[in-house]
C-alpha positions in Angstrom: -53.1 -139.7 10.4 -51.7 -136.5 8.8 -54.0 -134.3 7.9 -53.9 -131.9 4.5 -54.7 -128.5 3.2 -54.8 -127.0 0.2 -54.6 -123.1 -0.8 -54.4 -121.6 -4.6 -53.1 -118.2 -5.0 -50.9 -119.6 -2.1 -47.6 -117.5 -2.4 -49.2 -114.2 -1.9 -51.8 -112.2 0.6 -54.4 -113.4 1.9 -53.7 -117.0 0.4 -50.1 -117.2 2.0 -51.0 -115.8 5.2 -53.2 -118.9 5.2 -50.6 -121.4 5.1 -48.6 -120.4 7.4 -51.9 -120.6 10.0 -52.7 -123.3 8.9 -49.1 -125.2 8.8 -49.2 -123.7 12.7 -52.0 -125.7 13.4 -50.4 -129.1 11.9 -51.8 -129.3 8.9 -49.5 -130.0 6.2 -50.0 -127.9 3.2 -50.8 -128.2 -0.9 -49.8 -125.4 -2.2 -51.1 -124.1 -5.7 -50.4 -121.1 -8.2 -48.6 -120.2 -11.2 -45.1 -119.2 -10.2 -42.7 -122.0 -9.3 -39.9 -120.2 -7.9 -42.6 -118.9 -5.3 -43.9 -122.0 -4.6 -40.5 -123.5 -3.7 -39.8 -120.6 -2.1 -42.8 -120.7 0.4 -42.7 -124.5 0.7 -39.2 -124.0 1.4 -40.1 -121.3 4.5 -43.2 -123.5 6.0 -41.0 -126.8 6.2 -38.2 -124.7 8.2 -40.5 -122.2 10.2 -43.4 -125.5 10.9 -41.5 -128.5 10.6 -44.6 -129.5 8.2 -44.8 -131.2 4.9 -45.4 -129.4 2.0 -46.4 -130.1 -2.0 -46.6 -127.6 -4.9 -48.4 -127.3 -8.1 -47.5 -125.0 -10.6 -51.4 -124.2 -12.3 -52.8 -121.3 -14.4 -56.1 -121.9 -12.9 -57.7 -119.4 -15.8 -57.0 -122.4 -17.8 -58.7 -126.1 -18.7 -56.0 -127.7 -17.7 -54.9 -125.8 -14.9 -58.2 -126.1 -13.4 -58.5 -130.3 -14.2 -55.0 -130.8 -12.7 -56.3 -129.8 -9.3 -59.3 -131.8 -9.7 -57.2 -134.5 -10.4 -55.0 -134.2 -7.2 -57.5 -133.8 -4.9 -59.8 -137.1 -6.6 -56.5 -139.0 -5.5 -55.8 -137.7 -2.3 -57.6 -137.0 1.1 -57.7 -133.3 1.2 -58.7 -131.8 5.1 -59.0 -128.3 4.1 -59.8 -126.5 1.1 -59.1 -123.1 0.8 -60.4 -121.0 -2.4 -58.5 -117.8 -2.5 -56.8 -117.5 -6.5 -58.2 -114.2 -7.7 -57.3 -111.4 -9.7 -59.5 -107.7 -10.9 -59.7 -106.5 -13.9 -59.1 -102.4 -13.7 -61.6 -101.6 -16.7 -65.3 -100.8 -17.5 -67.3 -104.0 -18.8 -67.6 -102.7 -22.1 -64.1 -101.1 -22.7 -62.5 -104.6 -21.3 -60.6 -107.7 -23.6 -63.1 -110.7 -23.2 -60.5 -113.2 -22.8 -59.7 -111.0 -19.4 -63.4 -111.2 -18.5 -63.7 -115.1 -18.8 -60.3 -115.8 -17.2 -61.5 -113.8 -14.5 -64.5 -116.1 -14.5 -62.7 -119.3 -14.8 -60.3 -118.2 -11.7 -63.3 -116.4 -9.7 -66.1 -119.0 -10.3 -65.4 -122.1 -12.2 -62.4 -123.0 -10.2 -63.8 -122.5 -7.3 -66.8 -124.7 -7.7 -65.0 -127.3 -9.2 -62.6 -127.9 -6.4 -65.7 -128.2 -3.9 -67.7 -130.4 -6.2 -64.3 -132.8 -6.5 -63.5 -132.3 -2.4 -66.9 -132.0 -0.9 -67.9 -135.7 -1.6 -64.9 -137.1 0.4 -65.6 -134.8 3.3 -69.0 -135.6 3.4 -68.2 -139.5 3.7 -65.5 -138.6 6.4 -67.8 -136.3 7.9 -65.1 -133.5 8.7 -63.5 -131.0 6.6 -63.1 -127.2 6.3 -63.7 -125.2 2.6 -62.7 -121.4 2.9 -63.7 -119.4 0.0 -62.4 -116.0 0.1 -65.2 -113.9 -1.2 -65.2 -110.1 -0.8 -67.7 -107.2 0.1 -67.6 -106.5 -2.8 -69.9 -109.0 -3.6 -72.8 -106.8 -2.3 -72.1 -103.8 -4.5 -72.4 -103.6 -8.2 -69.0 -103.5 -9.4 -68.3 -105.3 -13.0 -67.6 -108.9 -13.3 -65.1 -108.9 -10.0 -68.6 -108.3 -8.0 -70.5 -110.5 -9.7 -68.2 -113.3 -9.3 -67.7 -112.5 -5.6 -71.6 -112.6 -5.3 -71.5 -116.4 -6.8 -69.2 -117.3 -4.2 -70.6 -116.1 -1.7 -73.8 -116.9 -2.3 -73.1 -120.3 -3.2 -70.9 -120.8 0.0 -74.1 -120.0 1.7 -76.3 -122.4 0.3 -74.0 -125.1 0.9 -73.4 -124.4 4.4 -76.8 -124.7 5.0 -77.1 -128.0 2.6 -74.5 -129.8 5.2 -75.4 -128.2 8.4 -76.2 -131.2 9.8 -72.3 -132.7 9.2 -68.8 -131.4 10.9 -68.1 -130.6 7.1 -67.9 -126.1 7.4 -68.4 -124.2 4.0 -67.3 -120.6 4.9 -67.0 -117.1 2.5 -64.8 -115.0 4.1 -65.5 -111.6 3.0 -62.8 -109.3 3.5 -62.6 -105.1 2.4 -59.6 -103.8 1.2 -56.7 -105.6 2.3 -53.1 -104.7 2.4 -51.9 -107.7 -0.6 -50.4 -107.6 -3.7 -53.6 -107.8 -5.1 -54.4 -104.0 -6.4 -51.0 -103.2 -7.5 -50.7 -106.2 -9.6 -54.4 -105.1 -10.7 -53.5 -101.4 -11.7 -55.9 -100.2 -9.4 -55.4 -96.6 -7.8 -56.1 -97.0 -4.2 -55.2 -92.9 -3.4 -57.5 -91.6 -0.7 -58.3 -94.6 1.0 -58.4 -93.6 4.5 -55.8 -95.7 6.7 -58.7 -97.6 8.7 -59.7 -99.1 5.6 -57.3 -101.7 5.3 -57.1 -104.6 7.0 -54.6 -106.9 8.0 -53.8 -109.9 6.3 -52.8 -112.5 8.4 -55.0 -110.7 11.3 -58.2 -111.5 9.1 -57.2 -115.1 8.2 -57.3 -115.6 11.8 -60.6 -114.3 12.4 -61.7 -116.1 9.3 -60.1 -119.9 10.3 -61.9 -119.2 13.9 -65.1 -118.5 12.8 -65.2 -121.1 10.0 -64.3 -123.7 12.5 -67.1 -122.5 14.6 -69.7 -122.7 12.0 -70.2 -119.1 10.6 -71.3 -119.3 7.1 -70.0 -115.7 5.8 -66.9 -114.3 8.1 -66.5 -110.4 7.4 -63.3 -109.3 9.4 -63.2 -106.1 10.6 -65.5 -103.4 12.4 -65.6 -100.9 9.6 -66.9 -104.0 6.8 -69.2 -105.5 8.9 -70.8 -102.3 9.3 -70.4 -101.2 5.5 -71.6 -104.8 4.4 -75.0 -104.2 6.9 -75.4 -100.8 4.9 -74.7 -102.3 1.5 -77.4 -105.4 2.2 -79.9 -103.0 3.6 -79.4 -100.1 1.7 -82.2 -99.5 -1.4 -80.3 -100.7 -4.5 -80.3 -97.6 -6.6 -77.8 -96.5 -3.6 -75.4 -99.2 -3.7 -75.3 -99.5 -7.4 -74.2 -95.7 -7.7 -71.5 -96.2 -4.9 -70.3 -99.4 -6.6 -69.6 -97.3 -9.4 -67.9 -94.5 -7.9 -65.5 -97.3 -6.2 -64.8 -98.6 -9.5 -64.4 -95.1 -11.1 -61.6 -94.3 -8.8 -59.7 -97.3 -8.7 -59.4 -96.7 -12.4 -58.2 -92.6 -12.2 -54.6 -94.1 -12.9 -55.2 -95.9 -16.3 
């Protein structure tokens, strides 16, 4: 029986460096965001390069509708995988920021995500086997705006749901990966000047670490020396101290606005 997967924020980063490991492994992707001539594009290159099957769906998952048409797909079909990756930052202070920004970021960051598991983890649990990857961040454990806040929900919720189906082959995973070399901050307007070269991770290298580790059970993958040891700081560290660093990091990805 072929098996599926499906990805949002699939044509970019972290999210399309998951298809194509995933498509290498025989799954046959779904893939979801906003841009079609992306989509068709990437469907186009994982049919050629994998000799898989492919479907799109073109969704602003900020939106209602968006959001309920992916619900909708999965209610209707047998989904394997579930990977939760659609994100986006907002490159302002919390009280100098457009609301309609904040909630969109909270319908893509939270709402979505729980949505798709509450739809998808109910088939899983009756097939006993599936996978859900939701890309968190470290930034989860700082106090950074609503972006870290969101993250927190992810990953926190990831966590507790791991541990609610431990006893199944379903495997709930938050990958939580540092700065990563995506489209992400540029399309954010964040200044990333200074960032010392070790800092960034590898795409496609941390979506492997994070498929391997999910399949083995992990509950929270962190990829990468540097963030596992920042991450053991920030969770350990007295709170006044990582809520004046989250700060400074969001002060300085702002210096170009």
């Amino acid at each position: 029986m072929e098996s599926w997967a499906l990805v949002t924020g699939a044509t970019a980063g972290i999210g399309e460096s998951f298809t194509r490991l995933l498509a290498q492994n025989g799954y046959n992707i779904i893939l979801v965001a906003r841009d079609l001539p992306r989509l068709k594009d990437r469907a186009a290159a994982l049919e050629a390069n994998f000799k898989v099957s492919t479907k799109i769906i073109q969704a602003d998952l900020s939106t209602d509708a968006g959001c309920q048409s992916i619900e909708e797909f999965i209610s209707s079909n047998q989904i394997d995988v579930l990977i939760n990756n659609a994100g986006f930052g907002i490159n302002k202070a919390f009280t100098l920021s457009q609301l309609d920004a904040e909630q969109a970021l909270l319908d893509v960051l939270v709402r979505t995500p729980m949505r798709l598991m509450h739809q998808a983890l109910p088939g899983m649990k009756a097939r006993n086997k599936g996978v859900i990857i939701n890309v968190s961040s470290v930034a989860g454990w700082i106090a950074g705006g609503t972006y870290s806040a969101s993250k927190s929900y992810l990953t926190v919720l990831s966590e507790s749901l791991h541990t609610e189906l431990v006893a199944t082959d379903v495997k709930v995973c938050a990958l939580c990966p540092g700065f990563t070399k995506t489209e992400f901050h540029e399309r954010g307007r964040m200044s990333m000047k200074g960032l010392p070269v070790f800092m960034w991770l590898n795409s496609d290298k941390l979506v492997a670490t994070a498929w391997k580790e999910a399949v083995a059970g992990k509950a929270i993958s962190v990829p990468g020396w540097q963030y596992k040891i920042l991450t053991f700081v920030m969770r350990n560290a007295p709170r006044t101290l990582v809520r004046k660093i989250g700060m400074n990091v969001r002060i300085k990805q702002r210096a170009n606005n």
